[in-house]
C-alpha positions as CSV (number, residue, x, y, z in Angstrom):
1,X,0.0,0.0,0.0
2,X,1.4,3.5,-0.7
3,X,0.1,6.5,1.2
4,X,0.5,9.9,-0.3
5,X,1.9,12.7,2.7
6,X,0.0,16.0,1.2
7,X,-0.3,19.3,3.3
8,X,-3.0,21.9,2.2
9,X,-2.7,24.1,5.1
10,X,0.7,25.8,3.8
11,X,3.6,25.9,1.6
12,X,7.2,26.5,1.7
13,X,8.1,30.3,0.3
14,X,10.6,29.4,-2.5
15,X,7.6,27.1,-3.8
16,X,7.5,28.0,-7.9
17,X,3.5,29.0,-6.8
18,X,4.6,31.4,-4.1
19,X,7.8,32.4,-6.6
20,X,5.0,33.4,-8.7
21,X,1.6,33.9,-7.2
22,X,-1.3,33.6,-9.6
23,X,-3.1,35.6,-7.6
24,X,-2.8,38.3,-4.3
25,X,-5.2,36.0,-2.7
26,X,-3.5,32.6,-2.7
27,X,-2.5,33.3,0.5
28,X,-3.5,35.0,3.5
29,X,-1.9,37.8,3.4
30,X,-1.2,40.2,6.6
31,X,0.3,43.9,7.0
32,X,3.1,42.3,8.9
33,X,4.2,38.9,9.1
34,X,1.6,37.1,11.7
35,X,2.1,33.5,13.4
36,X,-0.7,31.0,13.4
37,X,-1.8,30.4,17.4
38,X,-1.8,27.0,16.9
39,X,-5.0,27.3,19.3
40,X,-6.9,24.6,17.3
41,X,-9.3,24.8,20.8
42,X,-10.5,28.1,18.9
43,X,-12.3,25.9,16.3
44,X,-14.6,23.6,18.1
45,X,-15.3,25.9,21.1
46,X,-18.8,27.6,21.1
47,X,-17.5,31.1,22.7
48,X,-14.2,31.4,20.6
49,X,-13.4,35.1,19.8
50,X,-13.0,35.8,16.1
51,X,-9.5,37.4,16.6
52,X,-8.2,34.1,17.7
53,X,-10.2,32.1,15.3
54,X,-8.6,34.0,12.5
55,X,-5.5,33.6,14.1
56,X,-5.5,29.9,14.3
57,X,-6.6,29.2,10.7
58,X,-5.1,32.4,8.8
59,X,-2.0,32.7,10.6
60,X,1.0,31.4,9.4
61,X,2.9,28.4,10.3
62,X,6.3,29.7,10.4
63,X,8.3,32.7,8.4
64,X,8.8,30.2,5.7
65,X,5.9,28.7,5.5
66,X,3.0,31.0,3.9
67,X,-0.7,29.8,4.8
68,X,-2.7,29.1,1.7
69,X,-6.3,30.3,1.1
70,X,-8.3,27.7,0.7
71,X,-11.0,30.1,0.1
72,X,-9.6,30.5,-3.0
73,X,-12.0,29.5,-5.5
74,X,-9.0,28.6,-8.1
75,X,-6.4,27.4,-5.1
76,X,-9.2,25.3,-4.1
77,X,-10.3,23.7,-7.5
78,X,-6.2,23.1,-7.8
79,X,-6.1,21.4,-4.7
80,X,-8.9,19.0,-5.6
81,X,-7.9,18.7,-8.9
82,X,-4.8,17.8,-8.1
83,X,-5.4,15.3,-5.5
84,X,-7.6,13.3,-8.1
85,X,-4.6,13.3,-10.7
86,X,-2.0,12.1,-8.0
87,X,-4.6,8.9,-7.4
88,X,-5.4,8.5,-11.3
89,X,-1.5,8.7,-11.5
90,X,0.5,7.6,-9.1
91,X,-2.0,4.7,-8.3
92,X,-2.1,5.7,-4.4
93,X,-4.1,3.4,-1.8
94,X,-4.6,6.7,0.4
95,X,-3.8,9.9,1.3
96,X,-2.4,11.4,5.3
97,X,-3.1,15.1,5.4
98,X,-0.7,16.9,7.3
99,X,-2.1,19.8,9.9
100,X,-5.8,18.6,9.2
101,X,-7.8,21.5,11.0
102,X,-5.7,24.4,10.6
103,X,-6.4,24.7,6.8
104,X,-10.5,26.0,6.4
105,X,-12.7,23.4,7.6
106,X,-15.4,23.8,5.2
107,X,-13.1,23.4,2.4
108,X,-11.2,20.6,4.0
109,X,-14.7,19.0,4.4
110,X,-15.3,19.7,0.8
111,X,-12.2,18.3,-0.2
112,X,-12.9,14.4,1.8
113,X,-16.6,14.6,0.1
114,X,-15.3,15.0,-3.4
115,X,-12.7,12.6,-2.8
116,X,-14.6,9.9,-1.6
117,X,-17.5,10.9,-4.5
118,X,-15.0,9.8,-6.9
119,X,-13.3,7.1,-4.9
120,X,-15.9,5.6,-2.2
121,X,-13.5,2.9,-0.7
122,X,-10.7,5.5,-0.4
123,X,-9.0,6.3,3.1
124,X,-7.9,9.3,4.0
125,X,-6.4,10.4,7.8
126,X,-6.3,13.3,8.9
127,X,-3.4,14.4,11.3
128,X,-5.2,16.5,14.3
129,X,-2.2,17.2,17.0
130,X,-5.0,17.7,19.6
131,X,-4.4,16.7,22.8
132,X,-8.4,17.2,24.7
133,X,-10.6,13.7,23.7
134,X,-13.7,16.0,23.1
135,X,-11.7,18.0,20.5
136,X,-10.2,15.7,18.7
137,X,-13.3,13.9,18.5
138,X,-14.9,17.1,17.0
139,X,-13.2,16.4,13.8
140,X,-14.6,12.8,13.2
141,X,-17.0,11.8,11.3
142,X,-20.4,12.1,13.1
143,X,-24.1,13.0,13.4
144,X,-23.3,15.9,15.7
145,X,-23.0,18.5,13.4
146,X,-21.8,22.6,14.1
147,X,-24.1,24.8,12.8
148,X,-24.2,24.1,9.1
149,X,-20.6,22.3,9.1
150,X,-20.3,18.6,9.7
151,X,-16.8,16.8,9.2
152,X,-17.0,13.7,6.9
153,X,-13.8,12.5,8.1
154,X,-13.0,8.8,8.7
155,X,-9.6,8.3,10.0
156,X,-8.0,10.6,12.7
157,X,-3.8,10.2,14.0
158,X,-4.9,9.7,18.0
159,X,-2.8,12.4,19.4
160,X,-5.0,11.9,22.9
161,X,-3.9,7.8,23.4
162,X,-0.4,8.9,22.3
163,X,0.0,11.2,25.1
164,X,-1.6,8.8,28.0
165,X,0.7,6.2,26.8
166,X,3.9,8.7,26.8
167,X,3.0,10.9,30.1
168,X,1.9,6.6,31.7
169,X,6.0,5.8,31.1
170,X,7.1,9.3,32.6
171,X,5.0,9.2,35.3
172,X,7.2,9.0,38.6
173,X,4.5,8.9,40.8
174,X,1.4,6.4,41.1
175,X,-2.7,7.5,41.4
176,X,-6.1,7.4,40.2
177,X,-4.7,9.9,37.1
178,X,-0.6,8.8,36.9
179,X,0.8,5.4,35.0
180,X,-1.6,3.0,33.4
181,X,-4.6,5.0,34.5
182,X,-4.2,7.5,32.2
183,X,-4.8,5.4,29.4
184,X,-7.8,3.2,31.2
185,X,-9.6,7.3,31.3
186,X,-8.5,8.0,27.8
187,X,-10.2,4.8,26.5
188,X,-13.3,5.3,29.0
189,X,-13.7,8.5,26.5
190,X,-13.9,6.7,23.3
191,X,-18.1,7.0,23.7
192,X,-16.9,10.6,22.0
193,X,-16.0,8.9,18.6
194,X,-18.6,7.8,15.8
195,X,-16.1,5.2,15.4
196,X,-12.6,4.5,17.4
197,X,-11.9,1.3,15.5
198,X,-11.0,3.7,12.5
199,X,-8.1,6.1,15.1
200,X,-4.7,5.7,13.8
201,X,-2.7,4.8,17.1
202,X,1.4,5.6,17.5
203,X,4.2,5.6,20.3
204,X,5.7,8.4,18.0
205,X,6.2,9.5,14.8
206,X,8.7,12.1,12.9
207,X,7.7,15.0,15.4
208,X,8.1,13.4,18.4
209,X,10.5,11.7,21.0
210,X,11.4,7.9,19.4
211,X,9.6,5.8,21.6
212,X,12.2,3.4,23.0
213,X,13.9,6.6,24.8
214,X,10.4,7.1,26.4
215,X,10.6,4.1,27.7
216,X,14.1,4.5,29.4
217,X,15.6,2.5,27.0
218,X,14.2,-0.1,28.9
219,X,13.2,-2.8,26.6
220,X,10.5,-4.5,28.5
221,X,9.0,-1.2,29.4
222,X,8.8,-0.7,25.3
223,X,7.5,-4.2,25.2
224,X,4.3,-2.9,27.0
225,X,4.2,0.1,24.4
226,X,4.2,-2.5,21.2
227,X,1.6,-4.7,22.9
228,X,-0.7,-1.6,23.5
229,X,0.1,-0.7,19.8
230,X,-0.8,-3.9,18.3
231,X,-3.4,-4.8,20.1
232,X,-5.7,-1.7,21.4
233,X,-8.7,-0.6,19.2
234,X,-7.5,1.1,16.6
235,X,-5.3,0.8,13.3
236,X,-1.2,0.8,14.2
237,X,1.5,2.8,12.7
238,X,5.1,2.3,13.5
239,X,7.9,4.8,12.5
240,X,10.7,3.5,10.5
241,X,13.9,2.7,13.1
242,X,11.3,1.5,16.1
243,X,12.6,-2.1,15.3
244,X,16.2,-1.3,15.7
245,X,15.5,0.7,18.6
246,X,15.9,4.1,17.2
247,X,16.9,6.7,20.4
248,X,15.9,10.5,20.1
249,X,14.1,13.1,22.4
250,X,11.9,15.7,20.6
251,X,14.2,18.3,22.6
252,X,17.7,17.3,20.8
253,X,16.1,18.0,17.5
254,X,14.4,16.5,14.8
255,X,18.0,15.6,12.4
256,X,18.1,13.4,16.0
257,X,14.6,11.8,15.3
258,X,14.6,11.5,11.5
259,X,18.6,10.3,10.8
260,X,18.7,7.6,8.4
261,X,18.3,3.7,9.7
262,X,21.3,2.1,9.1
263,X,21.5,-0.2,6.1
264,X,20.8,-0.3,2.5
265,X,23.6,2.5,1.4
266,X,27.3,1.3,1.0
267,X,28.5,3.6,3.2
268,X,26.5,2.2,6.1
269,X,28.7,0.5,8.7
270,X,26.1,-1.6,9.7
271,X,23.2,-3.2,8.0
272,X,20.3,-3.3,10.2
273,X,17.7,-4.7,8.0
274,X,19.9,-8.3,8.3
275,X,19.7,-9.9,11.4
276,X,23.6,-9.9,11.8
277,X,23.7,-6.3,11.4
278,X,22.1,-6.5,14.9
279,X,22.3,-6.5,18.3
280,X,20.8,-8.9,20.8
281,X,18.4,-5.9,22.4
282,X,17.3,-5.0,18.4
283,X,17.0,-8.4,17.6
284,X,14.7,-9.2,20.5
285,X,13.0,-6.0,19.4
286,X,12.5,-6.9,15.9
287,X,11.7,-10.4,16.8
288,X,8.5,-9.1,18.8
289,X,7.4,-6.5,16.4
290,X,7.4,-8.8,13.8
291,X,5.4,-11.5,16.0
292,X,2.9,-8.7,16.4
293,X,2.4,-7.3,13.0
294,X,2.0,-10.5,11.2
295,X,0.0,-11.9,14.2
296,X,-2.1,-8.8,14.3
297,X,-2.8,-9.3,10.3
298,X,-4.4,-12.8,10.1
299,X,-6.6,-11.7,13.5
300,X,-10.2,-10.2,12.6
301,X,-10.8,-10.1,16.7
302,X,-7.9,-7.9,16.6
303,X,-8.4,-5.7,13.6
304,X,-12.2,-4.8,14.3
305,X,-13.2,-6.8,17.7
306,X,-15.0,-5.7,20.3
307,X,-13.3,-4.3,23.6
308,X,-14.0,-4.3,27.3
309,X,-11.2,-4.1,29.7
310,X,-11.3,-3.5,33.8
311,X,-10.1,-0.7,36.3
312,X,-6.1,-0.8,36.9
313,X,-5.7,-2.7,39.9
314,X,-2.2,-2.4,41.6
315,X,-0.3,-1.2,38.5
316,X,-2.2,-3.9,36.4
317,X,-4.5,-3.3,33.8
318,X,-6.5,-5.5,31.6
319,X,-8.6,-5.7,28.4
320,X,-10.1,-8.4,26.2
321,X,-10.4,-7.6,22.5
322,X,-13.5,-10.6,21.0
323,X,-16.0,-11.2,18.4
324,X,-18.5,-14.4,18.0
325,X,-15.2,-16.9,17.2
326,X,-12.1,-15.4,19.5
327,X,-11.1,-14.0,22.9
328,X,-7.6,-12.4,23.1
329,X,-6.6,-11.2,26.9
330,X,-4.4,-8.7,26.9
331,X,-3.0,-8.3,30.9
332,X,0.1,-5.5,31.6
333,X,2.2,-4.9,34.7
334,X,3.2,-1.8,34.9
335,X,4.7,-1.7,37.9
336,X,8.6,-2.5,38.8
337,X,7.5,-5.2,41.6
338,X,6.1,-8.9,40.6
339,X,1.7,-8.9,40.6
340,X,-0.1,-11.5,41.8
341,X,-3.4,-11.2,39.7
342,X,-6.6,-12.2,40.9
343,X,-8.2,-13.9,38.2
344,X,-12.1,-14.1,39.5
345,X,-12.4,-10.1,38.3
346,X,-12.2,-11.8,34.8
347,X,-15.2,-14.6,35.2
348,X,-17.6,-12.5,32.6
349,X,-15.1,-12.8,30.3
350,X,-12.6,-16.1,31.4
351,X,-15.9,-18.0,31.7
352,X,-14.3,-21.5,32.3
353,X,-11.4,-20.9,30.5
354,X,-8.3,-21.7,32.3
355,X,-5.5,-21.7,29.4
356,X,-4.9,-19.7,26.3
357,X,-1.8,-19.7,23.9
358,X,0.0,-16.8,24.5
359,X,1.1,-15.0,21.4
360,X,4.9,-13.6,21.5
361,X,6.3,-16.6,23.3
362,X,3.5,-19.3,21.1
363,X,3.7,-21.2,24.5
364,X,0.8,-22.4,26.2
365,X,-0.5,-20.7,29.6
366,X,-2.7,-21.7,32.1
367,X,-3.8,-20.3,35.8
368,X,-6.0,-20.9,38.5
369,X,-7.2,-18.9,40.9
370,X,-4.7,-16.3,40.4
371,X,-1.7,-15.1,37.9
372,X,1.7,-14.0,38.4
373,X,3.2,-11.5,36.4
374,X,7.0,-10.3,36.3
375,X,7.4,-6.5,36.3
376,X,6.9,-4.3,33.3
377,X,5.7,-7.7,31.9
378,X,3.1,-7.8,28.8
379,X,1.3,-10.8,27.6
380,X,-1.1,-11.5,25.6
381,X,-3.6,-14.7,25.3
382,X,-5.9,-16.2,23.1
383,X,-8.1,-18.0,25.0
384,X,-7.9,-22.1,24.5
385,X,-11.6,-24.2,24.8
């Protein structure tokens, strides 16, 4: 599958088009140079002034970066013109749009309708770097609609579970809000979506911190992380250099984040995409991810299952992913101590069942009354008749 990156909201300034615009009002143009807010709150929010609204959506992303006009009634035939020409073209399965609500929102929303008019099966996710559940949720498609604006978007990048899974592995301290709660209350919030099953979940991505320094380089801590990833509600995407445990913080740069993964290129002292170009932590790390993914692929109760999971219970949390044929408990410790696990908080969804396979191991498990788990321990088990 090839996705197509696009970004409507803005353009670089030594772009031919801004070389030479073909009109004054391709852009927003301001007496002096004036920065986008980055407030997308403004938006959704009912008592939003119109200063700030302006701000947010006619501001500029950076110096370099002018903010096109989407009320443009040629930019904005361009832009759907030549999104249909790229698919017709280039032959693409789908299409991430960068900075999703701080181009014009009835355009954008004009944009996904004519798209999917031409091409009803095709996908397109929005990237919405919004942190509150309610909204990001705003920007989903729904039958809630704002005033005479309703957004016919399908896929959204799930900037609220990517936080609660960073902030749960840099929390220091343990309560009802800290560690693994935080992302027990962000799924509790999911009755905000039309449809969650269709949120495109992450542990990073080129913007952010590379996961695996999140997790203090710790790699059964970033165990817990892929687990989540592969098997929460949701559809997974996993930057390049996760499986060769890629460091970076967001704060040392993005040429940190983004350098090249080794291998491939002659000058590369090390080829990381052969298993002897490895070391024993990336190879246990590619290993699992690879378990996962092609585990994940041939499991329907995975890809669109129902979920029900419990309240965290001593650093432990636990959810079930099912349909009619499979059960798949998914049980984490996230605490650095061993948990004894009570297993009688399960009955409504154990049943009888007293052994499952579990998946990254392919061992057989079974338990009685109770269930031990190591610390910062992950597993996950399809349940056995």
């Amino acid at each position: 599958k090839i996705i197509m990156d696009m970004v409507f909201n803005h353009f670089g300034d030594q772009h031919w088009m801004m070389r030479d615009l073909p009109s004054y009002s391709f852009i927003h143009q301001w007496p002096e140079y004036t920065r986008s807010n980055f407030r997308s709150t403004t938006i959704p929010d009912p008592y939003h002034s119109q200063y700030d609204y302006q701000r947010m959506v006619d501001g500029w992303f950076d110096r370099h970066m002018p903010d096109l006009n989407q009320n443009d009634t040629l930019l904005a035939n361009y832009l759907i013109q030549n999104s249909i020409w790229w698919i017709e073209y280039a032959g693409i399965d789908g299409i991430r749009m960068d900075t999703y609500q701080y181009a014009d929102k009835e355009f954008m929303a004009r944009w996904v309708n004519r798209i999917r008019q031409e091409y009803p099966d095709f996908s397109i996710v929005g990237e919405l770097w919004v942190e509150q559940k309610a909204l990001h949720a705003y920007w989903m498609e729904s039958d809630l609609p704002d005033g005479n604006y309703k957004s016919p978007l399908q896929f959204l990048t799930d900037f609220p579970l990517y936080i609660a899974i960073r902030e749960s592995m840099l929390d220091k301290e343990k309560g009802w809000d800290k560690g693994i709660e935080r992302i027990y209350y962000c799924l509790s919030q999911d009755l905000l979506y039309s449809e969650p099953r269709n949120n495109m979940i992450f542990l990073d991505n080129h913007d952010l911190s590379r996961f695996y320094s999140v997790a203090d380089e710790n790699l059964q801590k970033f165990t817990l992380g892929l687990v989540m990833l592969y098997t929460l509600r949701g559809i997974p995407q996993l930057t390049y250099g996760t499986e060769q445990l890629m460091k970076g913080l967001e704060s040392d740069g993005h040429g940190l984040i983004r350098r090249d993964m080794m291998g491939g290129w002659p000058n590369d002292p090390v080829n990381t995409f052969e298993a002897e170009g490895r070391n024993k932590l990336q190879q246990k790390a590619w290993e699992t991810i690879s378990t996962l993914a092609n585990w994940r692929k041939s499991s329907p109760v995975i890809q669109s299952g129902e979920t029900r999971h419990f309240l965290p219970e001593n650093d432990v949390y636990s959810y079930f992913r099912y349909n009619q044929n499979d059960t798949v408990w998914v049980i984490l410790n996230y605490g650095d101590e061993e948990a004894l696990v009570r297993i009688d908080r399960f009955a409504e969804m154990l049943g009888q069942h007293y052994r499952g396979l579990e998946i990254i191991t392919n061992e057989e498990i079974t338990w009685g009354e109770t269930l031990t788990l190591p610390p910062y321990k992950a597993l996950i088990i399809k349940l056995l008749p």
